[in-house]
N, CA, C and O atoms as a GROMACS GRO file, in nm:
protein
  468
    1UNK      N    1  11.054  11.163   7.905
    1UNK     CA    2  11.180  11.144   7.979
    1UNK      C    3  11.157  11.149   8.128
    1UNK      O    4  11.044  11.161   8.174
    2UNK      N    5  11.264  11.141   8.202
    2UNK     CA    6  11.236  11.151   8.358
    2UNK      C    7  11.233  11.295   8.378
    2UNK      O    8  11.285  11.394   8.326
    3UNK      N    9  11.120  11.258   8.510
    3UNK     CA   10  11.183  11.410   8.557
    3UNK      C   11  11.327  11.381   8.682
    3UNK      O   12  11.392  11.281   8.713
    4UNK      N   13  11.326  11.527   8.726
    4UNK     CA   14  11.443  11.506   8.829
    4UNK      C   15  11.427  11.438   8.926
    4UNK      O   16  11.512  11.352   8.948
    5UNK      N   17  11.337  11.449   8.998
    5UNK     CA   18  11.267  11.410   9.118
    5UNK      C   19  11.287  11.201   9.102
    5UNK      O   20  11.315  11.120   9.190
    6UNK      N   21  11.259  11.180   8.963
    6UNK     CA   22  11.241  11.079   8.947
    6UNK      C   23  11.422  11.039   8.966
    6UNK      O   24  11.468  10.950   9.038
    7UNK      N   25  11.490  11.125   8.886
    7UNK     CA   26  11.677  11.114   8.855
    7UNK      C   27  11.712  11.058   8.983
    7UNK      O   28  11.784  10.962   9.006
    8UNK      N   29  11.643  11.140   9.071
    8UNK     CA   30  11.713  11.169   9.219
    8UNK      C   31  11.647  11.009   9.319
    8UNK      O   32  11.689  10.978   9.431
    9UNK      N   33  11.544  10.934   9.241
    9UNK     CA   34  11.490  10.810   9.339
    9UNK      C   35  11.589  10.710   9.303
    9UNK      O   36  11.604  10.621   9.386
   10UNK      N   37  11.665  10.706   9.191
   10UNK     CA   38  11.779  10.642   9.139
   10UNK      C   39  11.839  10.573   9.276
   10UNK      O   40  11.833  10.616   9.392
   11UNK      N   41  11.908  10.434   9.218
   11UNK     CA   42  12.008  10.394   9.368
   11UNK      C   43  11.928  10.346   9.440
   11UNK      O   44  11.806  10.339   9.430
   12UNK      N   45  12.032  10.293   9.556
   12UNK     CA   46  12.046  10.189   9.654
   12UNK      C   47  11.982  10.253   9.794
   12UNK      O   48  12.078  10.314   9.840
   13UNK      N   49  11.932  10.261   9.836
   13UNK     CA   50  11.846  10.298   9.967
   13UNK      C   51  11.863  10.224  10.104
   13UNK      O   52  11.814  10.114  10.128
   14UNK      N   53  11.910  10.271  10.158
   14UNK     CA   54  11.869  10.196  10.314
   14UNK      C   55  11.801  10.238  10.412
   14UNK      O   56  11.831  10.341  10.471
   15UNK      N   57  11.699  10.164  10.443
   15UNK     CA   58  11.560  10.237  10.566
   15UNK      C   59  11.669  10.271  10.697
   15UNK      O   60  11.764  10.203  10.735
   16UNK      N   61  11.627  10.377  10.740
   16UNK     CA   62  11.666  10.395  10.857
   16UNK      C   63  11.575  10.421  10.992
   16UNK      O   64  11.587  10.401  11.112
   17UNK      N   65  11.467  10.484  10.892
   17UNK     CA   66  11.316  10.518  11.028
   17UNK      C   67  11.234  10.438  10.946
   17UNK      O   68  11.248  10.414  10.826
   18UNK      N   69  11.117  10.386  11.048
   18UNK     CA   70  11.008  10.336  10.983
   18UNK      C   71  10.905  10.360  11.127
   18UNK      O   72  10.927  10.321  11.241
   19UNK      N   73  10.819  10.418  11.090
   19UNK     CA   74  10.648  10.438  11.191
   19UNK      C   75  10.639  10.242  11.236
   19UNK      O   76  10.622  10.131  11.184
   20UNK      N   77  10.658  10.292  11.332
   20UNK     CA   78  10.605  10.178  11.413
   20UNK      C   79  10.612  10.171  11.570
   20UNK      O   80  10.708  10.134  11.637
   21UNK      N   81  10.471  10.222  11.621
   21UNK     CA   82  10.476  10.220  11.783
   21UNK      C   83  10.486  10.170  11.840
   21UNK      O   84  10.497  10.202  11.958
   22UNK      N   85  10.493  10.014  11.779
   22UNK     CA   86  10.480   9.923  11.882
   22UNK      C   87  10.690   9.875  11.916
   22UNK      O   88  10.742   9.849  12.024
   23UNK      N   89  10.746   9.880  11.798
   23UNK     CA   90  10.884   9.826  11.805
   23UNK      C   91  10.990   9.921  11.784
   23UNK      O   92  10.982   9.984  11.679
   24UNK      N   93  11.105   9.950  11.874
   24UNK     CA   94  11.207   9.967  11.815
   24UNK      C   95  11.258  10.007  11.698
   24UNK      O   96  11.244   9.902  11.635
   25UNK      N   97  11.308  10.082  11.624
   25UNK     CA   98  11.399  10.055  11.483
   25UNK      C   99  11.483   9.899  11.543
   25UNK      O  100  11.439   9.789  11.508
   26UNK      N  101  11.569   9.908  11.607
   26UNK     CA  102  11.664   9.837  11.619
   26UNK      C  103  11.586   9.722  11.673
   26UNK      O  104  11.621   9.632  11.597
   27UNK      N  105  11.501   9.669  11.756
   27UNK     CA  106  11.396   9.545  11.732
   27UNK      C  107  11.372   9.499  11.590
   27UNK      O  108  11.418   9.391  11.550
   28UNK      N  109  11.320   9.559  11.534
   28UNK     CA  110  11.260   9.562  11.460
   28UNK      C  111  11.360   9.473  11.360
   28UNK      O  112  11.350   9.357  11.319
   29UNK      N  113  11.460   9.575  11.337
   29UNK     CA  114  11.592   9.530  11.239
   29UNK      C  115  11.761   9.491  11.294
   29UNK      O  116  11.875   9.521  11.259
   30UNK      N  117  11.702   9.415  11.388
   30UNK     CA  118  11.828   9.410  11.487
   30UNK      C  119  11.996   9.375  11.374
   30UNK      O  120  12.102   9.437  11.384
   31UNK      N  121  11.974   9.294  11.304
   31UNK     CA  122  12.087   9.233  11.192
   31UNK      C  123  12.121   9.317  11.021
   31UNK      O  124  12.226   9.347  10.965
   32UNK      N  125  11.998   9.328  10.988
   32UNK     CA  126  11.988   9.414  10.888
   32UNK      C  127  11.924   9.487  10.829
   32UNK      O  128  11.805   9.475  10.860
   33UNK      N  129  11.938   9.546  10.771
   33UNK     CA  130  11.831   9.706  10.768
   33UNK      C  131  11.758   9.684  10.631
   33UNK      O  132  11.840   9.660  10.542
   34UNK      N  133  11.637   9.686  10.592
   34UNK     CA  134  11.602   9.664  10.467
   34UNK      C  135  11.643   9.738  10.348
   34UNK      O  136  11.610   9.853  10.381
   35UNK      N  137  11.688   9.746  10.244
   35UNK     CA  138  11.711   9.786  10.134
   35UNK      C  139  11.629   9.800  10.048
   35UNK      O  140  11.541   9.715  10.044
   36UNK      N  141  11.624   9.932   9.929
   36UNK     CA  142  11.537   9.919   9.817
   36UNK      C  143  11.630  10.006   9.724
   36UNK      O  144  11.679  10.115   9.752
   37UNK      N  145  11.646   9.906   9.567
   37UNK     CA  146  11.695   9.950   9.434
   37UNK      C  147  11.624   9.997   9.386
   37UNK      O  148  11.522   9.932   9.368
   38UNK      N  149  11.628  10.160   9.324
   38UNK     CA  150  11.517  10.177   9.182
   38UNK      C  151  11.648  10.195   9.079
   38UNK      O  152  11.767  10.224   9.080
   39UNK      N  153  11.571  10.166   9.014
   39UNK     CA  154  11.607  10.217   8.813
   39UNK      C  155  11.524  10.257   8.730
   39UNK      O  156  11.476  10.182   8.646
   40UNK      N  157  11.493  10.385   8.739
   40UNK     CA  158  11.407  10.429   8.671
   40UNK      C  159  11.436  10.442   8.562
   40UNK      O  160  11.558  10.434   8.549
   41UNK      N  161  11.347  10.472   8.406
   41UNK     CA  162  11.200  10.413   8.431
   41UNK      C  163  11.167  10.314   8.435
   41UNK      O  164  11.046  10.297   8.422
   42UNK      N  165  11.260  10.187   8.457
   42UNK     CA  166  11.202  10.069   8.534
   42UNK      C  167  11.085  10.066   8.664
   42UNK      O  168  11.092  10.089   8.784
   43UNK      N  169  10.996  10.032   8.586
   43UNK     CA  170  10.891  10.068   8.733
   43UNK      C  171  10.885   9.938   8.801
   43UNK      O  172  10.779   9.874   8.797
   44UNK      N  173  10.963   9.901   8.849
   44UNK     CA  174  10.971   9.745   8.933
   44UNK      C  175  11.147   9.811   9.008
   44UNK      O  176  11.246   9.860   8.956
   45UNK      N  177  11.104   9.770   9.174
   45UNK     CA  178  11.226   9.818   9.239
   45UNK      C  179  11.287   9.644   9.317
   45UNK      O  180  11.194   9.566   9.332
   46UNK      N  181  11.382   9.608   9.348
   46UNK     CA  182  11.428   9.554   9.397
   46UNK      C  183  11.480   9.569   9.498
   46UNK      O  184  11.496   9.689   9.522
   47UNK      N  185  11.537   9.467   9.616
   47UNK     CA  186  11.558   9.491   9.741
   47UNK      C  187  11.570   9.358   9.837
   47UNK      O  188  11.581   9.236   9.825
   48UNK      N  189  11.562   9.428   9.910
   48UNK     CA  190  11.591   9.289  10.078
   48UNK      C  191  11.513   9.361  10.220
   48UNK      O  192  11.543   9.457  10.291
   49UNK      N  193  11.404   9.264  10.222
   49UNK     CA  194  11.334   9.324  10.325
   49UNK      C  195  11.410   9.328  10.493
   49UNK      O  196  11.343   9.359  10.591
   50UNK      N  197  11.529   9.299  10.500
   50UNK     CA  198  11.630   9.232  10.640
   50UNK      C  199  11.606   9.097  10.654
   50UNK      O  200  11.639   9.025  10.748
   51UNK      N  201  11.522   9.057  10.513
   51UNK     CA  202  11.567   8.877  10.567
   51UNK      C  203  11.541   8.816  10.456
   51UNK      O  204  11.603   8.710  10.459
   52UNK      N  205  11.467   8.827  10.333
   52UNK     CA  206  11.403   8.819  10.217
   52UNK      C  207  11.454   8.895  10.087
   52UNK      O  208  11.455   9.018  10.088
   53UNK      N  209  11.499   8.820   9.972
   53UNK     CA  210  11.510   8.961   9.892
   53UNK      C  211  11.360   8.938   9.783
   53UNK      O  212  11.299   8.842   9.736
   54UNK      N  213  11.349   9.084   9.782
   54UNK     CA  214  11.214   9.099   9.741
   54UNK      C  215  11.238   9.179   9.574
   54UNK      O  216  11.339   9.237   9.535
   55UNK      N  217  11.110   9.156   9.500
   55UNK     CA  218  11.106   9.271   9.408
   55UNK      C  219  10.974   9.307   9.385
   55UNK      O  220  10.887   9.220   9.386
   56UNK      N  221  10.944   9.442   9.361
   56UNK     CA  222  10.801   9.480   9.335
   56UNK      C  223  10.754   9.617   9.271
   56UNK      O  224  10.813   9.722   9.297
   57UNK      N  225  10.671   9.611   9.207
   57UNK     CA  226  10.640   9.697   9.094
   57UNK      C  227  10.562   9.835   9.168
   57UNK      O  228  10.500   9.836   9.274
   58UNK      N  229  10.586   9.939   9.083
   58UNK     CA  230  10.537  10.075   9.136
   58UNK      C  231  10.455  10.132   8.979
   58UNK      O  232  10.476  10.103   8.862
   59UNK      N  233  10.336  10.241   9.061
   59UNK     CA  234  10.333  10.369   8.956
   59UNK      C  235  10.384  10.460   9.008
   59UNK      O  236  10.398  10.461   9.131
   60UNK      N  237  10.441  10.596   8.904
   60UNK     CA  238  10.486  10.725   8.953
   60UNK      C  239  10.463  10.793   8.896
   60UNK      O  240  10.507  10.780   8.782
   61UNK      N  241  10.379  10.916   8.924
   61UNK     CA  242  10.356  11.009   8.852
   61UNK      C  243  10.408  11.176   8.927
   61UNK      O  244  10.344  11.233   9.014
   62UNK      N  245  10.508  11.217   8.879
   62UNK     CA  246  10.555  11.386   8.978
   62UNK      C  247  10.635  11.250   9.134
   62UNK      O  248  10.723  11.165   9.141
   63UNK      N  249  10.535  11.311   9.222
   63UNK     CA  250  10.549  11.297   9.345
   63UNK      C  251  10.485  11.215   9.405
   63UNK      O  252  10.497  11.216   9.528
   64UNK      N  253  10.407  11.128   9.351
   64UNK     CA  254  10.294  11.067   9.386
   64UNK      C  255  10.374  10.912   9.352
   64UNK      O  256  10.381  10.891   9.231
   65UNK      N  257  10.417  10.833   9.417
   65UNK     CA  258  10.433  10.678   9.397
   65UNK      C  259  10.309  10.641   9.467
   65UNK      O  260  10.247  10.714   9.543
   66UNK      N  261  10.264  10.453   9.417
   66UNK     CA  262  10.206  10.406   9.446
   66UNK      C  263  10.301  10.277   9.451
   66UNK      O  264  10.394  10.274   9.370
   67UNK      N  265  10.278  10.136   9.569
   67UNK     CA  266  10.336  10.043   9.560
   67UNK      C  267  10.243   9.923   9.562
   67UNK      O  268  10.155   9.914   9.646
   68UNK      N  269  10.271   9.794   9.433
   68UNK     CA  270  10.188   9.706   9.494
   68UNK      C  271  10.236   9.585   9.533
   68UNK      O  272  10.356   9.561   9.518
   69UNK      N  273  10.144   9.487   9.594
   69UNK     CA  274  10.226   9.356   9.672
   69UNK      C  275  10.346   9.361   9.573
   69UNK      O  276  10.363   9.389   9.454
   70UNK      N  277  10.458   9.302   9.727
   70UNK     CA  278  10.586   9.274   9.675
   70UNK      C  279  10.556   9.124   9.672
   70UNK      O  280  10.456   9.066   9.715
   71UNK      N  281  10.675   9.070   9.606
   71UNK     CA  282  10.676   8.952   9.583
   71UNK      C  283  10.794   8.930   9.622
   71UNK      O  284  10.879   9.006   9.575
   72UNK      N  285  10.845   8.814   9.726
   72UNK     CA  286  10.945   8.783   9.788
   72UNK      C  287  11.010   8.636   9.803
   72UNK      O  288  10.927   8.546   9.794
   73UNK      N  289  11.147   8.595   9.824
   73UNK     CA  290  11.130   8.447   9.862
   73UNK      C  291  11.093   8.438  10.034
   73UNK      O  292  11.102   8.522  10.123
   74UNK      N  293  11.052   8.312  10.032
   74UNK     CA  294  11.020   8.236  10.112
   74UNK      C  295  11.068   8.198  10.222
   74UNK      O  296  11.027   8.094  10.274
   75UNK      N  297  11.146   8.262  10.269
   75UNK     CA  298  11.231   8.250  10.377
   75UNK      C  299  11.206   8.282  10.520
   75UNK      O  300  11.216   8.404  10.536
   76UNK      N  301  11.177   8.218  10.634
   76UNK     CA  302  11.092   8.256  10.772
   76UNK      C  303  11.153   8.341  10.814
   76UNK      O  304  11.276   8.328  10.814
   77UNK      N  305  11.111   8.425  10.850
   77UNK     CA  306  11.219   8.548  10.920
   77UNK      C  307  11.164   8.569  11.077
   77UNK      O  308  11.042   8.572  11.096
   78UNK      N  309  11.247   8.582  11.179
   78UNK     CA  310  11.249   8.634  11.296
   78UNK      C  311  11.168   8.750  11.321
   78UNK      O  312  11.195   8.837  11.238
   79UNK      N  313  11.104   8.776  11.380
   79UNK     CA  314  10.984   8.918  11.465
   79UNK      C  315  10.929   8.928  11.334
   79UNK      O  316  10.931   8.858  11.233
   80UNK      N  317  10.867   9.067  11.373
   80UNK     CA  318  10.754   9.110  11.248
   80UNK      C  319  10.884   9.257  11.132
   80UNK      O  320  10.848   9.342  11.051
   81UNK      N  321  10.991   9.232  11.168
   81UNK     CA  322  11.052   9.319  11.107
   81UNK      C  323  10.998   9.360  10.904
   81UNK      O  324  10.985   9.466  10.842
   82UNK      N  325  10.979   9.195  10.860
   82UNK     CA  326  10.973   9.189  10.740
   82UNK      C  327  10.821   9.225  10.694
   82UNK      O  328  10.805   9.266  10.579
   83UNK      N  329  10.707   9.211  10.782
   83UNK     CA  330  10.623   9.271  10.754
   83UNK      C  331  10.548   9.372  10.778
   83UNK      O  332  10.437   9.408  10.739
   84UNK      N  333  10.681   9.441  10.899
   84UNK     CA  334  10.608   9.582  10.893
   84UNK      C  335  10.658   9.666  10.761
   84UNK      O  336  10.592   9.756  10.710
   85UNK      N  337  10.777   9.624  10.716
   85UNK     CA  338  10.826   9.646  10.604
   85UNK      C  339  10.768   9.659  10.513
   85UNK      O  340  10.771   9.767  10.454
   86UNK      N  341  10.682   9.537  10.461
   86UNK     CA  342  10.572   9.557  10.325
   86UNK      C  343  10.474   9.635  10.351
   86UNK      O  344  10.427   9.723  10.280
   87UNK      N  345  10.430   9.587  10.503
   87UNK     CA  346  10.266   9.679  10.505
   87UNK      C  347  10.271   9.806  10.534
   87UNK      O  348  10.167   9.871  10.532
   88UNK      N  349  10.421   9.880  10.574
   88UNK     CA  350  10.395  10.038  10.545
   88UNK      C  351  10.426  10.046  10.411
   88UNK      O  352  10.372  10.142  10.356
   89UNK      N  353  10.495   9.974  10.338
   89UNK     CA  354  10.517  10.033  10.172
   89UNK      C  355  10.392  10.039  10.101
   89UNK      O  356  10.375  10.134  10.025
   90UNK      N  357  10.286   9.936  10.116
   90UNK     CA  358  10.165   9.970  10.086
   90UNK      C  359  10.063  10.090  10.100
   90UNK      O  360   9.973  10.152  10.043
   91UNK      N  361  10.134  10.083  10.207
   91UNK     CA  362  10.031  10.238  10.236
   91UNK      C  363  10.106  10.379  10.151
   91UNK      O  364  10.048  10.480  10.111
   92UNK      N  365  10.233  10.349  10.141
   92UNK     CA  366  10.278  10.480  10.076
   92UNK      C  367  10.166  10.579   9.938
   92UNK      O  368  10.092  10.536   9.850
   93UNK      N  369  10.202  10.711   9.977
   93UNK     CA  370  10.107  10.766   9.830
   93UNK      C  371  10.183  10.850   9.778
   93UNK      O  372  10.128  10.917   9.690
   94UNK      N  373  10.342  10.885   9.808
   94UNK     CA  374  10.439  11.031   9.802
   94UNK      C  375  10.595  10.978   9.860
   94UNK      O  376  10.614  10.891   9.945
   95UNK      N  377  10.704  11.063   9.785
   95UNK     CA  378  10.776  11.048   9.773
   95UNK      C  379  10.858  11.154   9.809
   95UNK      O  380  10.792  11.248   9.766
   96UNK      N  381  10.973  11.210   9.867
   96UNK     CA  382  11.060  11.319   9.820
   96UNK      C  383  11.187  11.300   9.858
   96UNK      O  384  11.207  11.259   9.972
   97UNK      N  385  11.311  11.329   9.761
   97UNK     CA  386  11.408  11.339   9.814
   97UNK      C  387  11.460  11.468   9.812
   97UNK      O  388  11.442  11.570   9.747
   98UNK      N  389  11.574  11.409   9.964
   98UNK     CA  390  11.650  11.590   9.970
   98UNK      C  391  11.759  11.572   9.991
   98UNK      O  392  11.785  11.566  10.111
   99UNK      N  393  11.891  11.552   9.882
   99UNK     CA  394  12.036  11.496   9.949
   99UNK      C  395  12.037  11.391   9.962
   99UNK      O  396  11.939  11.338   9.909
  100UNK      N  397  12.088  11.339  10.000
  100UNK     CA  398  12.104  11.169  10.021
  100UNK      C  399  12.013  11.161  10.132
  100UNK      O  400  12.073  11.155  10.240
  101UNK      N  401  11.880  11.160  10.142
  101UNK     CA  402  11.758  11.120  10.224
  101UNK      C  403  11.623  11.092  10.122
  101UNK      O  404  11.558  11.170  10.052
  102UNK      N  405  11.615  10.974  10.140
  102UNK     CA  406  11.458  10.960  10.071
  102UNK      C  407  11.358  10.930  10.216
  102UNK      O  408  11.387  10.870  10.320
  103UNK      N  409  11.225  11.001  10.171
  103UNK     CA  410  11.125  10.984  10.243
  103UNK      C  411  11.016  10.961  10.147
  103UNK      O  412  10.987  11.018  10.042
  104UNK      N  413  10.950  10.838  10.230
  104UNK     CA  414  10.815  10.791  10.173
  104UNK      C  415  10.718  10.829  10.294
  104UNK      O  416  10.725  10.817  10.417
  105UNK      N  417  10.603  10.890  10.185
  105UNK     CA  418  10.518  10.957  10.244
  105UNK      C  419  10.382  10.902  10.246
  105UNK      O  420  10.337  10.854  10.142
  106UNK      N  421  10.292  10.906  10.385
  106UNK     CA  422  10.152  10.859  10.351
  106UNK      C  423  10.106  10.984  10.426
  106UNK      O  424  10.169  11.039  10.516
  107UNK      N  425   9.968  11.027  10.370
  107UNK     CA  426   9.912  11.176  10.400
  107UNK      C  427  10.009  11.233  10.494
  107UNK      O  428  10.008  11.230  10.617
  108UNK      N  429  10.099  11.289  10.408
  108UNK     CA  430  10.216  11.428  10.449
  108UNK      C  431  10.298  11.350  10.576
  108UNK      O  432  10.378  11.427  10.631
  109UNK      N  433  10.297  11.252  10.618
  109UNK     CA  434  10.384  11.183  10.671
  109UNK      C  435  10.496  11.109  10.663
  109UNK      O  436  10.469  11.010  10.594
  110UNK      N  437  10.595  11.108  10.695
  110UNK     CA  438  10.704  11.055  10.651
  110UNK      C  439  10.722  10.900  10.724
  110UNK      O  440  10.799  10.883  10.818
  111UNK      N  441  10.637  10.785  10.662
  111UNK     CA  442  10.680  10.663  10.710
  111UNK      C  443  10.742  10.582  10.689
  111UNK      O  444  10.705  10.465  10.678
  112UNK      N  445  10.818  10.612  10.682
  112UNK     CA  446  10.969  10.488  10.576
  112UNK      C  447  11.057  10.667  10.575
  112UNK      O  448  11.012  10.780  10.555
  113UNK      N  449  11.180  10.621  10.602
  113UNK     CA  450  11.302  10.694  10.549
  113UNK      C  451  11.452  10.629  10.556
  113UNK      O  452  11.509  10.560  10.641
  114UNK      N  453  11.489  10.682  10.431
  114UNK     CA  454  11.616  10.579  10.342
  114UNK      C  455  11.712  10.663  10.358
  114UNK      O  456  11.682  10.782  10.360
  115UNK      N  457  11.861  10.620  10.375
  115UNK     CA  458  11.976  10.702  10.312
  115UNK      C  459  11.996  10.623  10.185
  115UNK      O  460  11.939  10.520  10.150
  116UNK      N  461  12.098  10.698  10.119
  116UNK     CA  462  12.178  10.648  10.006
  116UNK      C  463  12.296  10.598  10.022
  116UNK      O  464  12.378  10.639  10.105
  117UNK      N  465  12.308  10.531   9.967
  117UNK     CA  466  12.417  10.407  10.005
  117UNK      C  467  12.514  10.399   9.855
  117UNK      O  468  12.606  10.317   9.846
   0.00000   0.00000   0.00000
């Protein structure tokens, strides 16, 4: 069965921080903010990178997610918003939520963070 941790990745997500020194949040995502659906134990999440809607498959084990290439349509998107998007989800190795806040984690760092929507 699930655990809680897993109960709690449930739902609609919207990024609000994402690691990136070089841009802005609001550069970055000037129009729209990327989104990510889980349904667990569906291990495939769905979403919209702010210009693309995407879907892409995960492992999870406890606390530990892994993400691999998303697969997206084809659609040109404005700045690098949409691929700083994928290429920090790649790096993710950890997960936690607390309340309506998800944080994705790469070594104890929080690079990607979602509200619930």
């Amino acid at each position: 069965g699930e655990s809680t941790a897993e109960q709690a990745l449930n739902g609609t997500w919207e990024l609000d921080y994402i690691s990136d020194a070089r841009i802005a949040f609001e550069g970055l995502y000037p129009n729209k903010k990327p989104v990510i659906i889980f349904n667990l134990p569906d291990t495939k999440a769905t979403g919209n990178s702010s210009c693309n809607s995407f879907n892409v498959t995960f492992t999870i084990d406890g606390a530990n997610i892994r993400f691999n290439d998303a697969a997206s349509t084809r659609m040109a998107c404005p700045g690098s918003g949409e691929a700083t998007f994928f290429n920090t989800l790649k790096t993710v190795t950890k997960y936690s939520v607390t309340g309506n806040t998800l944080n994705l984690i790469t070594s104890d760092i929080a690079v990607m963070r979602f509200q619930k929507k």
